[in-house]
N, C-alpha and C positions, 0 to 999 in steps of 0.2 A: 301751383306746385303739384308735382304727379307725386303717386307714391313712395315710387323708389328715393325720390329725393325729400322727401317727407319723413321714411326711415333713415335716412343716413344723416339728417338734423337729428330725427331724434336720438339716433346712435352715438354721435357726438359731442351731444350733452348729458346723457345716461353712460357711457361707457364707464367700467371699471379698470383703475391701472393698475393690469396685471404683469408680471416679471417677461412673460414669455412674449408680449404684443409688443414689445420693445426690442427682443434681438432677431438676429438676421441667422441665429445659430440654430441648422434643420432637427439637431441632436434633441434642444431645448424645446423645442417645438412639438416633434414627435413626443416626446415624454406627459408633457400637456394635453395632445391629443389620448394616450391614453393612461394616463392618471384621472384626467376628466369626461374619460368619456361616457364613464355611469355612474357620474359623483357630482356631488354639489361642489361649486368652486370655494364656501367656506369649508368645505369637509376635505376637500382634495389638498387646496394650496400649502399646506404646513406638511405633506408628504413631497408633493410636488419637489418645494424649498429644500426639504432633507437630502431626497434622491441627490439632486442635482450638485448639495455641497459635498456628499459621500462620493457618487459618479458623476465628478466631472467631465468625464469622455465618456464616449462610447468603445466598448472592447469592439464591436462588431465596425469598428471604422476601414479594421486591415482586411475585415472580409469584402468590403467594399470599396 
């Protein structure tokens, strides 16, 4: 077994389930990207959660 496939066993028994590795929505994702991108994901995720029930959408959809 090489490593890449070494990592990706172990990625798939250590993985945490997080809200956003489960949708296909870019909005939820980018949010993720940067609520966590200089945060711990116990420190992020309960902002994360909040954001996303407050802004559902993005305003910036009609600019794009």
């Amino acid at each position: 077994m090489n490593f890449s496939e070494r990592l990706l066993e172990w990625y798939s028994f250590n993985k945490r389930p997080l809200p956003f590795r489960s949708t296909h929505n870019a909005y939820f994702i980018w949010l993720s990207e940067i609520i966590l991108q200089q945060t711990r994901v116990e420190q992020g995720l309960p902002y994360y959660l909040n954001f996303i029930k407050v802004f559902p959408k993005s305003s910036l959809s009609v600019v794009f």
